[in-house]
ZAMARGU-4260 file (C-alpha; in steps of 0.2 Angstrom, whole numbers, plus 5000, padded with zeros to 4 digits):
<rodrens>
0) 4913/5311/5004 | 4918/5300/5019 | 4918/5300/5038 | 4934/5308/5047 | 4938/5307/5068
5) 4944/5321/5074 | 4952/5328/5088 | 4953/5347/5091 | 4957/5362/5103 | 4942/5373/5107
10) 4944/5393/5109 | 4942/5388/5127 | 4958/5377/5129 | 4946/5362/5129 | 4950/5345/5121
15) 4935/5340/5109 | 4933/5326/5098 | 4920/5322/5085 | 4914/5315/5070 | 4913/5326/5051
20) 4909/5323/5034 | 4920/5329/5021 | 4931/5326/5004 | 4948/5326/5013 | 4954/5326/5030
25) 4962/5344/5024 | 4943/5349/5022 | 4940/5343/5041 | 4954/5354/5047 | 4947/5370/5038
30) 4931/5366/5046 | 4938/5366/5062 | 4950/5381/5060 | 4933/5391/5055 | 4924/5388/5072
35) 4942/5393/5079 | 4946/5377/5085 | 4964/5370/5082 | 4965/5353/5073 | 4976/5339/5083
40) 4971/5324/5076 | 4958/5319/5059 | 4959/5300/5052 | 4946/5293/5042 | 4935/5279/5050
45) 4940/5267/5037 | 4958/5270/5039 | 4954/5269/5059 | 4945/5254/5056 | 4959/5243/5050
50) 4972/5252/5063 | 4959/5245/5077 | 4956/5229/5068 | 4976/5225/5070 | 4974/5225/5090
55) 4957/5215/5089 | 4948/5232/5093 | 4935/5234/5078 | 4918/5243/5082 | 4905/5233/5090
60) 4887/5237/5097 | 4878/5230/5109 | 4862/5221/5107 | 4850/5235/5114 | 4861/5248/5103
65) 4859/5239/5088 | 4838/5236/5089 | 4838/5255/5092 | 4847/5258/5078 | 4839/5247/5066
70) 4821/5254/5072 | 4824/5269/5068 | 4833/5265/5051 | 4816/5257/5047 | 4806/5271/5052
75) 4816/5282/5040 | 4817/5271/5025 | 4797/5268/5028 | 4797/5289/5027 | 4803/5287/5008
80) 4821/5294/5015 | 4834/5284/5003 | 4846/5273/5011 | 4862/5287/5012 | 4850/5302/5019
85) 4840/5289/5033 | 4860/5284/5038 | 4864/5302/5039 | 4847/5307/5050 | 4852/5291/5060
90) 4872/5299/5062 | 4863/5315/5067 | 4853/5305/5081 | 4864/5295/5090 | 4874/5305/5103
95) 4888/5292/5104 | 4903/5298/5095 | 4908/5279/5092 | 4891/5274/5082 | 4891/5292/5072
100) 4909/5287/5066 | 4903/5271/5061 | 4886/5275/5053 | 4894/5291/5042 | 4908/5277/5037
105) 4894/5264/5030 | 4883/5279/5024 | 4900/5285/5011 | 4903/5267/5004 | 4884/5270/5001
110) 4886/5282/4992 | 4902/5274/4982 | 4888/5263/4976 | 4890/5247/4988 | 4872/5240/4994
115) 4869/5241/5012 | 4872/5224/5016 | 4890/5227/5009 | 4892/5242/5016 | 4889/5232/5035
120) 4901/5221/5031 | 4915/5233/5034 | 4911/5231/5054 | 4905/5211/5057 | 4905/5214/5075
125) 4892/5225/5074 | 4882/5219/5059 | 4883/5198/5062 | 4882/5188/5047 | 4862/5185/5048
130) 4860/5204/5051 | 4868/5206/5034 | 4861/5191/5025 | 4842/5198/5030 | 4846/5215/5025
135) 4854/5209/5006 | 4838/5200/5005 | 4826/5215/5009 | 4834/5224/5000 | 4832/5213/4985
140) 4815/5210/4987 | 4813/5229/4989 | 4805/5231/5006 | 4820/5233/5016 | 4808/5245/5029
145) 4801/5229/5035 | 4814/5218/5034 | 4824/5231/5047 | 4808/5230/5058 | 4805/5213/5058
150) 4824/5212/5062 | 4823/5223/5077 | 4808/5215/5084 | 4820/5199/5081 | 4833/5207/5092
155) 4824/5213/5103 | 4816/5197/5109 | 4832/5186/5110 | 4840/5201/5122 | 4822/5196/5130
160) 4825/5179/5131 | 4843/5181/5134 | 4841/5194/5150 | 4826/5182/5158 | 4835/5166/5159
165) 4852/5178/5164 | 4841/5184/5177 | 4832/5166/5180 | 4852/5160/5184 | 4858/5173/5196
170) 4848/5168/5211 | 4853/5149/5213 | 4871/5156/5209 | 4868/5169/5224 | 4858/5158/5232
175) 4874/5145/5233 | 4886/5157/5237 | 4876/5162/5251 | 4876/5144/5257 | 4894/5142/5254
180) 4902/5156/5264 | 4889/5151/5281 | 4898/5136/5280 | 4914/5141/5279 | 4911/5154/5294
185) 4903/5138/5304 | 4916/5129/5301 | 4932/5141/5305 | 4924/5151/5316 | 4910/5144/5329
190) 4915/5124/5327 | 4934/5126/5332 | 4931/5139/5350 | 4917/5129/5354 | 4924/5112/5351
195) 4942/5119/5360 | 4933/5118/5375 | 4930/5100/5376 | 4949/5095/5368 | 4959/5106/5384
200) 4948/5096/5395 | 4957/5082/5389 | 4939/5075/5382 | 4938/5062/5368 | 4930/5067/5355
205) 4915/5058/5344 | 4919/5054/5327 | 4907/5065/5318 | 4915/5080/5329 | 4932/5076/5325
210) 4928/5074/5307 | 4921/5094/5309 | 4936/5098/5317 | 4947/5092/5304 | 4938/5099/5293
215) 4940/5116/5297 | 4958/5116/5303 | 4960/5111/5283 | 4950/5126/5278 | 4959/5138/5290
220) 4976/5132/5283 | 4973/5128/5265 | 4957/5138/5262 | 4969/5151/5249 | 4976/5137/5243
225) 4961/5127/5239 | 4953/5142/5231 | 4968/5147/5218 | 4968/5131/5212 | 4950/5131/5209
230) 4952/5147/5201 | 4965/5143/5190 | 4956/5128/5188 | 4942/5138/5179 | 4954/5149/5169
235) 4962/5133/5163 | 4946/5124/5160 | 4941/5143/5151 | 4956/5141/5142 | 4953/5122/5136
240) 4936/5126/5128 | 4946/5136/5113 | 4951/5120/5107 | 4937/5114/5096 | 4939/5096/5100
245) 4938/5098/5118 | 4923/5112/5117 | 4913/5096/5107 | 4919/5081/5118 | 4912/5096/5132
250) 4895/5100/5122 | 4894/5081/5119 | 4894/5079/5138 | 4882/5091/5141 | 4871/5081/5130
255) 4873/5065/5138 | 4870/5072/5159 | 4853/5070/5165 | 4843/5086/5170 | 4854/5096/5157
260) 4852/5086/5141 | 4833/5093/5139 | 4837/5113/5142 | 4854/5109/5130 | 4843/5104/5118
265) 4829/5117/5120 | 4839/5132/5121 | 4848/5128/5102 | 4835/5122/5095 | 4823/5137/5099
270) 4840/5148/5093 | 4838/5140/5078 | 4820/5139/5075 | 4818/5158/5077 | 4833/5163/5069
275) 4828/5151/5054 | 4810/5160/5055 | 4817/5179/5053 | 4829/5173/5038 | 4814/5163/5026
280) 4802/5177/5031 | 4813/5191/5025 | 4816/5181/5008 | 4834/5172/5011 | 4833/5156/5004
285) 4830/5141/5014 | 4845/5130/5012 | 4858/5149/5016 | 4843/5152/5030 | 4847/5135/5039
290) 4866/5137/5034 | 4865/5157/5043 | 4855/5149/5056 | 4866/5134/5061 | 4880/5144/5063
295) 4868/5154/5078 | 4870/5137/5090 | 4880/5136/5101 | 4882/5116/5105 | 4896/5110/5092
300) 4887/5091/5091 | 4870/5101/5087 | 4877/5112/5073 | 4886/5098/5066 | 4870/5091/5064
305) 4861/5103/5057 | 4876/5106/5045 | 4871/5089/5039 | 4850/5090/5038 | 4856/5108/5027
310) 4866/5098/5015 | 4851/5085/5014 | 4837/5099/5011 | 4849/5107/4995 | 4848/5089/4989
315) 4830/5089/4990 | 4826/5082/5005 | 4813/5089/5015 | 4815/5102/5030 | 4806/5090/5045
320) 4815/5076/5038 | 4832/5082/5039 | 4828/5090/5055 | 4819/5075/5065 | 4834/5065/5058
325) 4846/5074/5067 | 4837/5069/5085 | 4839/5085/5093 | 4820/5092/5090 | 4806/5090/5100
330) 4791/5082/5089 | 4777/5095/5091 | 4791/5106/5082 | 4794/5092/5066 | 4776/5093/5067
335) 4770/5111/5065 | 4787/5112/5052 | 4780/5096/5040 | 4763/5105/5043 | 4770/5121/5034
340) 4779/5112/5022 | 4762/5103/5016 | 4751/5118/5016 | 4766/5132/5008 | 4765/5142/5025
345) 4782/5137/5032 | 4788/5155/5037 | 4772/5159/5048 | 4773/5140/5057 | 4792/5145/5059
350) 4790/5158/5069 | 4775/5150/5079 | 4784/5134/5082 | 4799/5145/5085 | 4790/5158/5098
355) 4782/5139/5107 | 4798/5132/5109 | 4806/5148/5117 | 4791/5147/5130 | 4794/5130/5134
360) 4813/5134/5138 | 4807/5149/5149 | 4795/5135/5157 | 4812/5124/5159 | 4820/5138/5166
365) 4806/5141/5178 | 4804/5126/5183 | 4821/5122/5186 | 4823/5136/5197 | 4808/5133/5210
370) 4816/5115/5211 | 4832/5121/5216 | 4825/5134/5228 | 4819/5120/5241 | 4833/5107/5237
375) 4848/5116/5241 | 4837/5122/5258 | 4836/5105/5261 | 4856/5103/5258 | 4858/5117/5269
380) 4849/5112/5281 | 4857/5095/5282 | 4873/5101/5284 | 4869/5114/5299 | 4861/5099/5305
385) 4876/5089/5305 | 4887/5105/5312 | 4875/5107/5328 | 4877/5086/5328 | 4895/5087/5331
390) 4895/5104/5342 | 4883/5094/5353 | 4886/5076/5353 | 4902/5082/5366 | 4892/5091/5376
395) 4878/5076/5378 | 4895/5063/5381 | 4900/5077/5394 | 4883/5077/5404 | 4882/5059/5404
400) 4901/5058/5412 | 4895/5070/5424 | 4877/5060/5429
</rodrens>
């Protein structure tokens, strides 16, 4: 039995599209023609699947979408449900014709006999490879109910994470733009009538009013032009971080600037260390945990790196060691690690070293943003400071002429 899509005709002339179960497509079509609906259009989801795939268009979730989903998977597997019925309860519960197609798809290569680990790997997009490697392993150690919940707590604090320093962001950005555009409309709007005054009196003008001046006749004349070519200045530079060796001179770069090195470094290596701590916890093996988890950072120099401390552990080399090699982690992490390794707890100082690095970036973050704030005041201030400057140094030369 698989998954078909359909699209149908009610009795009321209405376009409906759906979801069904069923042996054929031929077996869709009679179920619709019974409710008196007229069939237009039934594919199978694995056949729709690989049509989408060809145009880059293969199912995906979001992150909120799939933490619900595996929650409840959990919650029905923890019921005693078996795998195929909790993925049929779970079809029955989403209202999103998208999901239902893909859930009733993985559910009938279950019950062809495929694991459920195999069965996500027919939509990677939605199911990445360490959703699917924890999965394999709960489900050979047999407790695959708390593997999914540990999974969705997992998931659920790196949206977490993710959303606060998204969040944490967005006000210097606003913040800038703000500052930005008063600039420009002092500059193009209240520097040149005021200033116009003094230059049809024939007035000379002081340096610092002149440069303001020039300034803004280069705004007002090649404003658009100076704003497309930073805009396809970004989509170029966009464009150039598809290229791997530019992405890790880039990332390399980012490593070296002062002020950014330190969050660079937190923010992979508290990706790491969490991701490393749901993999070992749910039973994958440490040298495929570090190898799953490596692929999680985002920094090309880091990962390399920790490409090379996971082919030292598989030799049998020690976790801290390879990791404190690698220079990237802070040592109160390399600590708390050796300290597991040495006492056979390694997954539960995982997790706490993980869950103490991820506040110290929220701290970064934090901190980083209250410096800004009074900073770029300070910057603004400056600059309407030199704009009044050279509004008024004229008008002081022109009282003086007068006395």
């Amino acid at each position: 039995m698989g998954a078909f899509v359909y699209q149908a005709i009610d009795e009321r002339g209405k376009q409906k599209k759906g979801v069904l179960e069923a042996d054929s497509a031929r077996q869709v079509r009679q179920q619709l023609r019974e409710k008196g609906w007229m069939p237009l259009e039934v594919e199978q989801t694995t056949q729709k699947q690989k049509t989408e795939s060809l145009f880059n268009r293969s199912p995906g979730l979001t992150v909120p979408e799939l933490a619900l989903i595996t929650r409840q998977l959990a919650t029905l597997i923890a019921a005693g449900l078996p795998i195929d019925e909790s993925l049929r309860a779970l079809s029955e519960q989403t209202g999103k014709q998208r999901i239902k197609a893909m859930i009733l798809a993985i559910r009938a290569k279950v019950l062809e006999g495929y694991t459920l680990a195999k069965a996500l790997a027919e939509y990677p997009r939605a199911f990445p490879h360490l959703y699917r490697s924890t999965v394999a392993a709960g489900e050979h150690a047999g407790h695959l109910d708390g593997v999914l919940n540990r999974l969705a707590d997992y998931t659920e604090s790196r949206q977490a994470a993710d959303q606060k320093i998204k969040l944490a962001a967005m006000y210097p950005i606003i913040l800038s733009v703000v500052a930005i555009g008063i600039v420009i409309g002092l500059l193009t709007y209240v520097v040149p009538d005021i200033v116009q005054v003094f230059v049809k009196n024939g007035q000379e003008l002081p340096g610092l009013t002149q440069f303001m001046l020039d300034l803004s006749h280069l705004i007002t004349g090649w404003g658009l032009w100076l704003a497309g070519i930073a805009f396809i200045g970004l989509i170029a530079f966009g464009r150039a971080l598809r290229n791997d060796n530019f992405r890790r001179r880039y990332h390399g770069f980012l490593l070296r600037t002062p002020g950014l090195k330190g969050f660079v470094k937190d923010a992979n290596t508290a990706r790491f260390g969490s991701t490393l701590a749901i993999l070992t916890s749910s039973g994958v093996p440490l040298v495929e945990a570090m190898r799953i988890a490596s692929q999680v950072v985002s920094n090309l120099p880091i990962q390399a790196a920790l490409g090379d401390a996971t082919v030292k552990v598989s030799e049998g080399g020690s976790l801290h060691k390879a990791l404190e090699e690698t220079g990237y982690f802070p040592p109160i992490m390399l600590h708390m690690i050796a300290s597991g390794e040495n006492s056979g707890e390694l997954d539960s100082m995982l997790a706490r070293t993980a869950a103490q690095q991820e506040a110290t970036l929220e701290n970064t973050v934090s901190a980083l943003v209250k410096i800004f704030e009074p900073v770029m005041l300070l910057v603004m201030g400056g600059i309407v400071a030199l704009i009044v400057a050279a509004i008024m140094l004229p008008i002081l030369e022109l009282q003086k002429m007068v006395q």
